[in-house]
N, CA, C and O of each residue as an XYZ file, in Angstrom:
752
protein
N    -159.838   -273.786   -126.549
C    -160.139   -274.422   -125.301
C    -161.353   -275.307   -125.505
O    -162.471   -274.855   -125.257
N    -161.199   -276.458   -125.915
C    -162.323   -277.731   -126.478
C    -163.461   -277.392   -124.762
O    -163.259   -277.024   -123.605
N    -164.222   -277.667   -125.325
C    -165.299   -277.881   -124.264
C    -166.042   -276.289   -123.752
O    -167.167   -276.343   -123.255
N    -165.490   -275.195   -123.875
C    -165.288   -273.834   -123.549
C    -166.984   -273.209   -124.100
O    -166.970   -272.572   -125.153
N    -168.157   -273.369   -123.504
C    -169.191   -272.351   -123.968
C    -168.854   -271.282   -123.311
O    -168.970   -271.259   -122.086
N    -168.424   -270.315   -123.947
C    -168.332   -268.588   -123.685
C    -169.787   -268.093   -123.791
O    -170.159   -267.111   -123.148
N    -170.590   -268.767   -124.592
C    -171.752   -267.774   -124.422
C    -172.501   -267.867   -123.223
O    -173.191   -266.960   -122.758
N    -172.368   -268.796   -122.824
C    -173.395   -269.469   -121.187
C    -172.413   -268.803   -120.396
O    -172.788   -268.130   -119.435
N    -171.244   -268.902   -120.668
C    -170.342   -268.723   -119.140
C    -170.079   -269.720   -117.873
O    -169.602   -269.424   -116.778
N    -170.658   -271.349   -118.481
C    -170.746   -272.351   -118.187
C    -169.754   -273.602   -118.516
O    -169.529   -274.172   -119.584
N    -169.333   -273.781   -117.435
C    -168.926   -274.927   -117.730
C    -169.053   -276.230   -118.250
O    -169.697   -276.901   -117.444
N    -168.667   -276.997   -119.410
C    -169.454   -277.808   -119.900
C    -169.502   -279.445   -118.302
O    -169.051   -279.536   -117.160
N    -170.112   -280.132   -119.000
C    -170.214   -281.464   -117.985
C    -169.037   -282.180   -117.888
O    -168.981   -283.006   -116.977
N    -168.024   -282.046   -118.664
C    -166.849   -282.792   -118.879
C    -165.702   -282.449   -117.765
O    -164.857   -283.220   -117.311
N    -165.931   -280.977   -117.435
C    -165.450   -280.367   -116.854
C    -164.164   -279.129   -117.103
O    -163.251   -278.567   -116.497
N    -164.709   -279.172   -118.191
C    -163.787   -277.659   -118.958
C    -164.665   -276.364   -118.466
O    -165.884   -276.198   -118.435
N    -163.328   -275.317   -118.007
C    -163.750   -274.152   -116.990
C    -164.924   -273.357   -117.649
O    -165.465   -273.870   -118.629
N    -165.263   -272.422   -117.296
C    -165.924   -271.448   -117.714
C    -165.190   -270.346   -118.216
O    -163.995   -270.114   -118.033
N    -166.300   -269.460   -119.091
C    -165.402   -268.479   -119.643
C    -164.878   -267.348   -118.470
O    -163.875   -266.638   -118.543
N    -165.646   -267.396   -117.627
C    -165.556   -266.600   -116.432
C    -163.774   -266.996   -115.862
O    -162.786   -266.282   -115.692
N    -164.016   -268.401   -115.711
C    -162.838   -268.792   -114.636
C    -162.141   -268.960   -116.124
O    -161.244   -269.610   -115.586
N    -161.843   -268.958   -117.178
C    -160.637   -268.592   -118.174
C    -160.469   -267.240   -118.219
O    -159.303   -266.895   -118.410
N    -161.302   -266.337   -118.098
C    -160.867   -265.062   -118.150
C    -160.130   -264.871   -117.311
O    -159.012   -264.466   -117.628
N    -160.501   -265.113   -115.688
C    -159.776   -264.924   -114.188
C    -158.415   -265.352   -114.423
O    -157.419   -264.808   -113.945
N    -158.433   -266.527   -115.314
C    -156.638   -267.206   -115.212
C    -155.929   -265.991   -115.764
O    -154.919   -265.455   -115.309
N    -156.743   -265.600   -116.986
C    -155.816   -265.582   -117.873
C    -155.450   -263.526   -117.501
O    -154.384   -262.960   -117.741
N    -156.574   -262.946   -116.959
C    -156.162   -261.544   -116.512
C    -154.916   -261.917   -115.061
O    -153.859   -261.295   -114.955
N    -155.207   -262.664   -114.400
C    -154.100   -262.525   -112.861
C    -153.204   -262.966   -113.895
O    -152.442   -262.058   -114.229
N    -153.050   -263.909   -114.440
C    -151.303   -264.054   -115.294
C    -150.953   -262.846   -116.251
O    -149.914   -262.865   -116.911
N    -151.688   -261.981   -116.299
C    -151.668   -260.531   -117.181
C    -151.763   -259.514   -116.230
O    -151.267   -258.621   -116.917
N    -151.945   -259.141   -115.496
C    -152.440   -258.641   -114.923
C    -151.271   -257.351   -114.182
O    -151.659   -256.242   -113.815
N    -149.901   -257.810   -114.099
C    -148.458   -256.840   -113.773
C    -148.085   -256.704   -115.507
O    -147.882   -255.608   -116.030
N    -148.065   -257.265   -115.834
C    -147.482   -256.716   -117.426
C    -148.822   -255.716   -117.796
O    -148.591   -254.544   -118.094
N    -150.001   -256.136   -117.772
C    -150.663   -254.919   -118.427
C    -150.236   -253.620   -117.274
O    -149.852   -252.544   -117.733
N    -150.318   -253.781   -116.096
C    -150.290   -252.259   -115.086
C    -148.875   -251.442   -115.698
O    -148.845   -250.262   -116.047
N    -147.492   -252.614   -115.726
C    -146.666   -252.221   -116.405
C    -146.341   -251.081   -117.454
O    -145.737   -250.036   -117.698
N    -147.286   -252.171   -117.932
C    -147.666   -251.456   -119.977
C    -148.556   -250.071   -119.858
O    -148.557   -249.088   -120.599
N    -149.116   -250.274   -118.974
C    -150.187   -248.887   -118.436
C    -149.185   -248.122   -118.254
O    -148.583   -247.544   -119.159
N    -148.899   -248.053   -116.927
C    -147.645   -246.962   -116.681
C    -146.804   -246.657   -117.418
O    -146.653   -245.439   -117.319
N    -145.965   -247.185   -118.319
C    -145.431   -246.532   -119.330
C    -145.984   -245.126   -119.973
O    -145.584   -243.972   -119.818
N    -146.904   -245.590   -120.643
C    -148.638   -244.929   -121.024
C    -148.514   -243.555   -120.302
O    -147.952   -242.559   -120.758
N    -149.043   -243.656   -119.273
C    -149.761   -242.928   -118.715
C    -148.735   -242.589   -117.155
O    -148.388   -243.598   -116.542
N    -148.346   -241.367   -116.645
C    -147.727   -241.037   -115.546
C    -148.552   -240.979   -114.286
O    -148.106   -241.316   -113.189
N    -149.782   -240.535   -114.493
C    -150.220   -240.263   -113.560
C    -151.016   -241.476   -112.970
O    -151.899   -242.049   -113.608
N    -150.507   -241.936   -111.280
C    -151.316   -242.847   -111.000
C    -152.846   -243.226   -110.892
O    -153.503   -244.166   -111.340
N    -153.093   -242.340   -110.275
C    -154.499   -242.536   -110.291
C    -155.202   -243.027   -112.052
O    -156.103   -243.855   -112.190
N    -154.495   -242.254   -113.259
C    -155.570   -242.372   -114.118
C    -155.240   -243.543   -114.612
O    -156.073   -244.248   -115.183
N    -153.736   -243.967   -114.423
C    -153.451   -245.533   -114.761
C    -154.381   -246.758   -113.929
O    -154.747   -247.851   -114.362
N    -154.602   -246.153   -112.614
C    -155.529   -247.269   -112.197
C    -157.177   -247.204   -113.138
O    -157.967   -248.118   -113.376
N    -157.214   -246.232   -113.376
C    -158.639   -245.805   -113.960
C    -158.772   -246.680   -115.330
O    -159.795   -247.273   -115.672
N    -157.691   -246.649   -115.960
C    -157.331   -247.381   -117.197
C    -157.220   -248.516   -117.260
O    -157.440   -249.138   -118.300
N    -156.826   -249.093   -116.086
C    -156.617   -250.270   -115.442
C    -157.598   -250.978   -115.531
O    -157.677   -251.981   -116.239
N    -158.790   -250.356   -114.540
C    -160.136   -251.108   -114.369
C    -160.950   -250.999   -115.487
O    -161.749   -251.907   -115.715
N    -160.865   -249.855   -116.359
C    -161.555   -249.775   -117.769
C    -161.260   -251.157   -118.667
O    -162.089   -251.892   -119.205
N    -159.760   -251.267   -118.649
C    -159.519   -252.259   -119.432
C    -159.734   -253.479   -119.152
O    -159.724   -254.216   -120.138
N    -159.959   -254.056   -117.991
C    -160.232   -255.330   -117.141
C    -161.866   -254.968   -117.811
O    -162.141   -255.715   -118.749
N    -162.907   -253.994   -117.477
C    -164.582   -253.931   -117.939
C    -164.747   -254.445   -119.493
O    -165.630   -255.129   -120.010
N    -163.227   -253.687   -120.186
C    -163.730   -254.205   -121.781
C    -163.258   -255.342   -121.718
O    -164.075   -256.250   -121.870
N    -162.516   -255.540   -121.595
C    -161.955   -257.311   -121.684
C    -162.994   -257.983   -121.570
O    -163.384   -258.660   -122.521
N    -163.667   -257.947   -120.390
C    -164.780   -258.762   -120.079
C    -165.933   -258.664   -120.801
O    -166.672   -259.646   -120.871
N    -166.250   -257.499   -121.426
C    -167.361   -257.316   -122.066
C    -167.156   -258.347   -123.659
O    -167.791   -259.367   -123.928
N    -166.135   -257.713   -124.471
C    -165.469   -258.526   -125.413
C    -164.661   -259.661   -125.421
O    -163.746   -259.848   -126.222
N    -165.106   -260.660   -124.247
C    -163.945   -261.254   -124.329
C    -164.677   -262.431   -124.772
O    -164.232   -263.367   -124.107
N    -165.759   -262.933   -125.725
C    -166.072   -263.477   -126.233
C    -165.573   -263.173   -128.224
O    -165.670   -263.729   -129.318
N    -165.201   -262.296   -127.779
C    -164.314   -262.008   -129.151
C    -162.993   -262.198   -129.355
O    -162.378   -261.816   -130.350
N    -162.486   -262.860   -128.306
C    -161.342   -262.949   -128.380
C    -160.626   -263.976   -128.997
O    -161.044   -265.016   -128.488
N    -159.648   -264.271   -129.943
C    -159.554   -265.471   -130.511
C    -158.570   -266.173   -129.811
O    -157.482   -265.819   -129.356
N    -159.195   -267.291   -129.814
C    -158.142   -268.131   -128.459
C    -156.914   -268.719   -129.060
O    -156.100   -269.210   -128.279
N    -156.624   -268.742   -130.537
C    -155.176   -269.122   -131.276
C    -154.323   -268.207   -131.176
O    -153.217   -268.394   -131.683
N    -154.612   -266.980   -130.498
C    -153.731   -266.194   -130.571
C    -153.506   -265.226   -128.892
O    -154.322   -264.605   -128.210
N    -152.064   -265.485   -128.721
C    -152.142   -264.634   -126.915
C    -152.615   -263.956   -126.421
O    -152.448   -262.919   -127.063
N    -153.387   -263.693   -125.307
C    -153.872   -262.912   -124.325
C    -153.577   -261.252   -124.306
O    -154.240   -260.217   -124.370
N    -151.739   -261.771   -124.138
C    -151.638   -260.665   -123.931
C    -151.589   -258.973   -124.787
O    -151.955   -257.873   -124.372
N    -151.204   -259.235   -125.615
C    -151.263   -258.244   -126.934
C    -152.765   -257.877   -127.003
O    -152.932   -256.658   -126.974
N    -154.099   -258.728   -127.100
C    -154.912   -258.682   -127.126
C    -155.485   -257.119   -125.909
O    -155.897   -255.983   -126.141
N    -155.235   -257.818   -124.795
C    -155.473   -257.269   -123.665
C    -154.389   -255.820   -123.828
O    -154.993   -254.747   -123.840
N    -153.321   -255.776   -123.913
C    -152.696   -254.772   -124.365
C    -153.028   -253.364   -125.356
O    -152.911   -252.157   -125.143
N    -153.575   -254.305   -126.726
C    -154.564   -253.139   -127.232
C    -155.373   -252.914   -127.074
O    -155.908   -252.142   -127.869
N    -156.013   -253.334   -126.085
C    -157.739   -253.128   -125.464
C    -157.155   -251.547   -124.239
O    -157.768   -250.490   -124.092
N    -155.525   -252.063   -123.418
C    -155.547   -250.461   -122.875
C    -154.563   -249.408   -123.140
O    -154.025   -248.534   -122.459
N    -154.490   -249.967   -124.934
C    -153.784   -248.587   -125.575
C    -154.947   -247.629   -125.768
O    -154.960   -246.430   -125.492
N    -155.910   -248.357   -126.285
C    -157.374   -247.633   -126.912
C    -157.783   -246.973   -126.037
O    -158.329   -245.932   -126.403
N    -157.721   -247.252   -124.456
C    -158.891   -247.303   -123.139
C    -157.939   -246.057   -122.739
O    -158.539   -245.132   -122.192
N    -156.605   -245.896   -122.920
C    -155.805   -244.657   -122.180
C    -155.924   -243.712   -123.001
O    -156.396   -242.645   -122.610
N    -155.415   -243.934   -124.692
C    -155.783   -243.108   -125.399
C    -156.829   -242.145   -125.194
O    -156.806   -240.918   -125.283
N    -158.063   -243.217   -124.804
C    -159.919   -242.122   -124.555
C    -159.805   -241.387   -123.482
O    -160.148   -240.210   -123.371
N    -159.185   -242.261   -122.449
C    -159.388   -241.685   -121.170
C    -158.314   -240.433   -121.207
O    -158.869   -239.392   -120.855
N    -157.239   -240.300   -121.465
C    -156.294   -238.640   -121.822
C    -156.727   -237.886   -122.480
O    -156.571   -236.671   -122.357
N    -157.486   -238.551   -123.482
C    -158.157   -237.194   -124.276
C    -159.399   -236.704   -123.450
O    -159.563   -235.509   -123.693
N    -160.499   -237.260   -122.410
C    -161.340   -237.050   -121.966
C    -160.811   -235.917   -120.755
O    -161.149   -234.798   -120.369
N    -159.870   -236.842   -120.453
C    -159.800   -235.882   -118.720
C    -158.444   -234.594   -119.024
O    -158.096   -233.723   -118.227
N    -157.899   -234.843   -120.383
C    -157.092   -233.691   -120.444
C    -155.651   -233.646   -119.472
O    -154.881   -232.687   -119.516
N    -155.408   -234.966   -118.508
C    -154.882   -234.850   -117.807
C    -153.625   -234.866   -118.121
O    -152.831   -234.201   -117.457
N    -153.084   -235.869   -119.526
C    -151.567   -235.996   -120.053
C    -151.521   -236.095   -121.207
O    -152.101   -237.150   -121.464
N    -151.157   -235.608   -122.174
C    -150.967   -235.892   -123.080
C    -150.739   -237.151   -124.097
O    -149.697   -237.698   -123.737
N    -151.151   -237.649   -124.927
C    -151.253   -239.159   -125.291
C    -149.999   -239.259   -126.027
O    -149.375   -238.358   -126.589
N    -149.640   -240.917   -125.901
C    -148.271   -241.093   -125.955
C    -148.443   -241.692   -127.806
O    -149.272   -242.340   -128.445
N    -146.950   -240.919   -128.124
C    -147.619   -241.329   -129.565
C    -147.177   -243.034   -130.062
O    -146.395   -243.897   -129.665
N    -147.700   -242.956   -130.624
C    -148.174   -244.420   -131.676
C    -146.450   -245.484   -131.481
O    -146.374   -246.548   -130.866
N    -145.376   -244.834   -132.142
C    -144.178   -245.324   -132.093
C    -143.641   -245.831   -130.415
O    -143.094   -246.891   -130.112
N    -143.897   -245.040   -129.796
C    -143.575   -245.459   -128.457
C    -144.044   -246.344   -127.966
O    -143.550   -247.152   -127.180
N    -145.492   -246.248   -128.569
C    -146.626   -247.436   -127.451
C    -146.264   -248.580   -128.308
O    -146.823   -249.606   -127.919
N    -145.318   -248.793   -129.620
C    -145.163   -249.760   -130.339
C    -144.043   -250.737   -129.512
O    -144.060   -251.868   -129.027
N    -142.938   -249.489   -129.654
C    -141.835   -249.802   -129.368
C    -142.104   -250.672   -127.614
O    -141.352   -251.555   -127.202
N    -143.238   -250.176   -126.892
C    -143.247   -250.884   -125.446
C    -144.070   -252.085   -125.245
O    -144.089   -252.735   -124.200
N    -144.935   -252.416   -126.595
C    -145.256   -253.314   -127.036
C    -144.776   -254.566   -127.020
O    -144.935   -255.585   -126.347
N    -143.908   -254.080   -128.290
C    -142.774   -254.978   -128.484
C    -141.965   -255.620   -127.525
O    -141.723   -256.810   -127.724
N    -141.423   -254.983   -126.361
C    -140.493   -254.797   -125.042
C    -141.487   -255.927   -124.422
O    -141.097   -256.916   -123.802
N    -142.593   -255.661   -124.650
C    -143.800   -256.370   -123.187
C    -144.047   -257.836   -123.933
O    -143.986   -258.917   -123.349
N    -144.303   -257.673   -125.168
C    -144.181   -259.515   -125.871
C    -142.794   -260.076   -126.022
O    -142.613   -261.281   -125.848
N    -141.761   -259.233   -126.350
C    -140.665   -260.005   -125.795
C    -140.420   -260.916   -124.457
O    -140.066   -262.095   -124.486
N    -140.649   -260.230   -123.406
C    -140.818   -260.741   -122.159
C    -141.808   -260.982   -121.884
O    -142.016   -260.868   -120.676
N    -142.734   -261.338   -122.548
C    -143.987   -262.386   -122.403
C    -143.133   -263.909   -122.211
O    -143.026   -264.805   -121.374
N    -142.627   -263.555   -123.542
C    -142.422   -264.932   -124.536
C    -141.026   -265.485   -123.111
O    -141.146   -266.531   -122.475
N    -140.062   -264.677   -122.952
C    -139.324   -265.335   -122.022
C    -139.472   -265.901   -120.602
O    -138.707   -266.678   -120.030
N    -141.163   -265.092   -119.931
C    -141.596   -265.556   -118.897
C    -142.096   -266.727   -119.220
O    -142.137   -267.530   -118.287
N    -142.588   -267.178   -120.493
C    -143.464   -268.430   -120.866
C    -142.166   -269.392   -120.846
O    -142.214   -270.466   -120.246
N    -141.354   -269.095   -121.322
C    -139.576   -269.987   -121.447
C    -139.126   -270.592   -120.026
O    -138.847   -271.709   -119.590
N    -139.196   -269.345   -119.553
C    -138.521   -269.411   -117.780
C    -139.657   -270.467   -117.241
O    -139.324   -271.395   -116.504
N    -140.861   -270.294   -117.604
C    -142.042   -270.877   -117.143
C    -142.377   -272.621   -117.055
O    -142.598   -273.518   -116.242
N    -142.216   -272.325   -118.686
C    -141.571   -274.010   -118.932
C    -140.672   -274.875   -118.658
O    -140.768   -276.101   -118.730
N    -139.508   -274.044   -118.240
C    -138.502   -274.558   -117.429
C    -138.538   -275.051   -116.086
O    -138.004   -275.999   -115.511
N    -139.188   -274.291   -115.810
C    -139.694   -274.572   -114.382
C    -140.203   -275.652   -114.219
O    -139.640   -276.574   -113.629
N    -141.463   -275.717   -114.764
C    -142.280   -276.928   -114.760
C    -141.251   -278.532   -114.959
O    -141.056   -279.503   -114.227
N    -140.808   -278.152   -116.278
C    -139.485   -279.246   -116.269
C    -138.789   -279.767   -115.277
O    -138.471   -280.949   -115.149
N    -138.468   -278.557   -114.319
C    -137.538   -279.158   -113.161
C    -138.835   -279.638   -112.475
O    -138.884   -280.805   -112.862
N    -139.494   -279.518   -111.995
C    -140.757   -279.657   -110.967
C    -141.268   -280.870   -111.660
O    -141.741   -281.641   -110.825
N    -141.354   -281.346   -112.925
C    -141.846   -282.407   -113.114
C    -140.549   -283.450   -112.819
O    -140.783   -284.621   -112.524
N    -139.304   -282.995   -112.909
C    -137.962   -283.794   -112.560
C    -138.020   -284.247   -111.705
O    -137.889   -285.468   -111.617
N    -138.332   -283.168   -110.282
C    -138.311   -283.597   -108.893
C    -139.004   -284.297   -108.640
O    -138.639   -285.018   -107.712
N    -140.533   -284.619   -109.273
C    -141.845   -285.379   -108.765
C    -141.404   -286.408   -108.967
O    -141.266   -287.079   -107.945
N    -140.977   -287.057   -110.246
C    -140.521   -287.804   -110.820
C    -139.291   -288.749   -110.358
O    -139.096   -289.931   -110.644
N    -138.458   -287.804   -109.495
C    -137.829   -289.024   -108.458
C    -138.428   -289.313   -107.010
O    -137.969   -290.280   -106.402
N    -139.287   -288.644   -106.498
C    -139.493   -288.919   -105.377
C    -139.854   -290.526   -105.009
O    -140.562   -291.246   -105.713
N    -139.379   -290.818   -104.081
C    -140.180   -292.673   -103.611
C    -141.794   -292.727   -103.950
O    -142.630   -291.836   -103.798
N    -142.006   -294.469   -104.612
C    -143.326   -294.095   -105.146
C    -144.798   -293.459   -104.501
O    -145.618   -292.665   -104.961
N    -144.696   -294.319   -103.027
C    -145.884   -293.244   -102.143
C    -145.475   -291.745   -101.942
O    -146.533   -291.123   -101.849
N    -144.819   -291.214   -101.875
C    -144.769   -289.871   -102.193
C    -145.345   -289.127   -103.450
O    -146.255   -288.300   -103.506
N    -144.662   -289.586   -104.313
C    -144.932   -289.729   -105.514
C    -146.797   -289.932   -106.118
O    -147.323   -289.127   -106.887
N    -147.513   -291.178   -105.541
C    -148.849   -290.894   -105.772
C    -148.992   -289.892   -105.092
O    -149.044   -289.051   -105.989
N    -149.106   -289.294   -104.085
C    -149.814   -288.564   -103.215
C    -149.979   -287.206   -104.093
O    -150.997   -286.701   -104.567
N    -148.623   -286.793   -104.141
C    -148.726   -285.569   -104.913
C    -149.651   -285.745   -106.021
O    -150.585   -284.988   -106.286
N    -149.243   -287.054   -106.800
C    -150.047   -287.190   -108.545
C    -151.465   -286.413   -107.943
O    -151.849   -285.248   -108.037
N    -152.125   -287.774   -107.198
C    -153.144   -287.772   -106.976
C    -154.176   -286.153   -106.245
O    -155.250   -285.739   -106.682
N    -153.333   -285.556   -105.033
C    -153.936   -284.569   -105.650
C    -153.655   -283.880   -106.006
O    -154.393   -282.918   -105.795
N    -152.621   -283.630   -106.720
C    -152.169   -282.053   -108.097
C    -152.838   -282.585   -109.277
O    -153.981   -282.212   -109.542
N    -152.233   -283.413   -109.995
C    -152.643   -283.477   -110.965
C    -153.956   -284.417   -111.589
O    -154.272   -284.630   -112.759
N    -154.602   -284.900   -110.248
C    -155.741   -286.003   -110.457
C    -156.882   -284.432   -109.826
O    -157.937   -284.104   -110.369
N    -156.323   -283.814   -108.742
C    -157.134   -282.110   -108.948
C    -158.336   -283.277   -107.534
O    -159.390   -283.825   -107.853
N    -157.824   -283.314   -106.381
C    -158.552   -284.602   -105.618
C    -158.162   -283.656   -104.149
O    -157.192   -282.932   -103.924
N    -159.265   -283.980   -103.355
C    -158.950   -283.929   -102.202
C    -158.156   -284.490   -101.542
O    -157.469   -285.341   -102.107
N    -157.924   -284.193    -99.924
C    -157.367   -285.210    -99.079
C    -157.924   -286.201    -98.670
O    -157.231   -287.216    -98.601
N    -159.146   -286.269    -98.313
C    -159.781   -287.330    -98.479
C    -159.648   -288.199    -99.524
O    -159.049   -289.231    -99.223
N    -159.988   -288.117   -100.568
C    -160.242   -288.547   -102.210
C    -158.540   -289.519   -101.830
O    -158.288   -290.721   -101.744
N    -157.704   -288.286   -101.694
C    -156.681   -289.562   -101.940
C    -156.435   -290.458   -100.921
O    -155.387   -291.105   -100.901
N    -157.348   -290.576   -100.009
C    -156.698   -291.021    -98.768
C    -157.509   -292.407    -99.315
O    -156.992   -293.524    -99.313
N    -158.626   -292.168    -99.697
C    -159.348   -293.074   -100.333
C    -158.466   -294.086   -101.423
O    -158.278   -295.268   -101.135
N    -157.961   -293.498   -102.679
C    -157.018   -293.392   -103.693
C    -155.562   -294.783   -103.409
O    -155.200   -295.821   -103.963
N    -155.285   -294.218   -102.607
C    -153.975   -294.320   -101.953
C    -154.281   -295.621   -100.324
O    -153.537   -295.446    -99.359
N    -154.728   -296.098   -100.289
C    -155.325   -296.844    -98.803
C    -154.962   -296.267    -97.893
O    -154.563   -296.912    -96.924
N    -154.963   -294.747    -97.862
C    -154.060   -294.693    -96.333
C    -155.305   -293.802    -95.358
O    -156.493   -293.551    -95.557
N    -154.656   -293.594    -94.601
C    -155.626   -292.274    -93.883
C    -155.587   -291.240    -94.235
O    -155.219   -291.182    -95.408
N    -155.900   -289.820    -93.564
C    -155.990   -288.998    -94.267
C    -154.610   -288.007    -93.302
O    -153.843   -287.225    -93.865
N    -154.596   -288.296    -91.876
C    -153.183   -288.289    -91.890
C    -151.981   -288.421    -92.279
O    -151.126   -287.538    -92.356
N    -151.862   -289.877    -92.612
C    -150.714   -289.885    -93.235
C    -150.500   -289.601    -94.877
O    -149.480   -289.681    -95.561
N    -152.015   -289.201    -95.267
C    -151.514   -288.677    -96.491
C    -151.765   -286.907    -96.345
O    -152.109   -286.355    -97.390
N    -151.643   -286.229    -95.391
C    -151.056   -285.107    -95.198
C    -149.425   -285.681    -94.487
O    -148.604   -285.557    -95.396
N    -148.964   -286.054    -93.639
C    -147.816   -286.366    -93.643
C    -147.052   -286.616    -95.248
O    -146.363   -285.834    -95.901
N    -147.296   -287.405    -95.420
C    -146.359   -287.772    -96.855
C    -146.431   -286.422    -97.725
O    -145.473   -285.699    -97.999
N    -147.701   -286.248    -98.080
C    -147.711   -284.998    -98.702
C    -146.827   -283.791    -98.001
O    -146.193   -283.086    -98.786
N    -146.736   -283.511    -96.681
C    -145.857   -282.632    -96.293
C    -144.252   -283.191    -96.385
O    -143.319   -282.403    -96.540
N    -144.107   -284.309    -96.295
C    -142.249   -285.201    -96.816
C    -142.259   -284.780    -98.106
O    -141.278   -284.090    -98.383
N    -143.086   -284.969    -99.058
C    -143.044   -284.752   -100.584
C    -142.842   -283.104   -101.030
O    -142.108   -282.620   -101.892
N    -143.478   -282.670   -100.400
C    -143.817   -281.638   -100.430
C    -141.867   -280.490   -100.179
O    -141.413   -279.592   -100.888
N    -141.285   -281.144    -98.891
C    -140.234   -280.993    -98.456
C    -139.019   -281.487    -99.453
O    -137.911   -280.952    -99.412
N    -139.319   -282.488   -100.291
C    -138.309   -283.506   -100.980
C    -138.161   -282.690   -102.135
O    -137.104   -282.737   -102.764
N    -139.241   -281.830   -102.546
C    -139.374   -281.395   -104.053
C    -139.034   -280.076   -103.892
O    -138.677   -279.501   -104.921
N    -139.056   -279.212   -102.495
C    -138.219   -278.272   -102.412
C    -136.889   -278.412   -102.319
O    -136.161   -277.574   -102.851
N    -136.394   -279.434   -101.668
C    -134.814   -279.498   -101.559
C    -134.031   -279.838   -103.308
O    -132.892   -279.561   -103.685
N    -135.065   -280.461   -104.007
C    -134.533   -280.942   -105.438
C    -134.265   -279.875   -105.951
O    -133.126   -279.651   -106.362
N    -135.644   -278.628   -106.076
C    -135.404   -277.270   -106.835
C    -134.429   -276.284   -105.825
O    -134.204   -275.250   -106.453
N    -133.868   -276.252   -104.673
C    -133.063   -275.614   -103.978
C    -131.931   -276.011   -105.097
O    -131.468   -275.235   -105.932
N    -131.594   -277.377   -104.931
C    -130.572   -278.023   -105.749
C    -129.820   -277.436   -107.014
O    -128.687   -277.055   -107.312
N    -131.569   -277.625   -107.824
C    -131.099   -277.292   -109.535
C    -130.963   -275.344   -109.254
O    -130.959   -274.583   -110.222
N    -130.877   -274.889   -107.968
C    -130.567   -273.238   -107.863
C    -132.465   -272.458   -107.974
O    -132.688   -271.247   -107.981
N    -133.258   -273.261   -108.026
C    -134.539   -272.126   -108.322
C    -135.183   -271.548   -106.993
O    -135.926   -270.567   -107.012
N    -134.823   -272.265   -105.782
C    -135.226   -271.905   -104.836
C    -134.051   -271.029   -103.905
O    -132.935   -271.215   -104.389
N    -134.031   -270.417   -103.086
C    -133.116   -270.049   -102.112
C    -132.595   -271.036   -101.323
O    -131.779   -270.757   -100.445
């Protein structure tokens, strides 16, 4: 992540996030696969939540160790094989799950990493499809603020219009790009 000081926790001037707000992305997009991966683990709820929040504390503590060429999630994964492991042997409450199993659910959980990232990309594909035909003032509006990352104002500025009608358009666009993905089947 070019621009990324992890040690400040600062964002550089360019405007690349902080390590703070990369961590935040990157635990909520982790965040049902690890509880997942927990529960497997561990039966009992309560100590899965316990494991839960342990593993979210180390993450954060180490997560300047984390190497960013390589996925999140596995990472984060063996951070709460280790964290359940301690915590069953501490509280005595279940027995620890052995080594082959936690492999085998491993495996199961980066498989379907990799196909949510597939499904994911696909998505985007159609969604960049739909933007991509809309009429051209529609069309800026959205650019401008999704991917220019702009207020309503900003684009109203952007765009010569008011700031009405660029919530109007934005709500037509907005409508046009649901009916496209209804279309290609992703929506209801």
């Amino acid at each position: 992540m070019a621009g990324l000081d992890v040690e400040s926790n600062q964002a550089d001037p360019g405007g690349s996030p902080s390590a703070e707000e990369v961590f935040e992305v990157l635990m909520r997009q982790n965040a049902g696969h690890l509880m997942a991966f927990i529960r497997a683990m561990v039966r009992n709820n309560a100590l899965a939540e316990d494991v839960f929040q342990e593993t979210f504390m180390v993450a954060w503590r180490r997560f300047e160790d984390f190497d960013r060429d390589r996925p999140f999630g596995p990472w984060l994964r063996g951070i709460a094989h280790r964290t359940a492991l301690a915590m069953m042997r501490k509280t005595r409450k279940e027995f620890a799950v052995d080594t082959a199993v936690v492999d085998m659910i491993e495996s199961h959980a980066a498989r379907h990493e990799r196909v949510s990232m597939s499904e994911a990309s696909s998505v985007v594909e159609m969604l960049n499809e739909c933007v991509g035909r809309l009429p051209d003032r529609y069309r800026e509006v959205i650019e401008v603020l999704y991917r220019g990352r702009r207020s309503i104002s900003e684009v109203a500025e952007a765009t010569d219009a008011g700031p009405e009608a660029v919530k109007k358009r934005l709500q037509r666009a907005r409508g046009m790009i649901a009916e496209c993905l209804r279309m290609k089947g992703l929506l209801a």
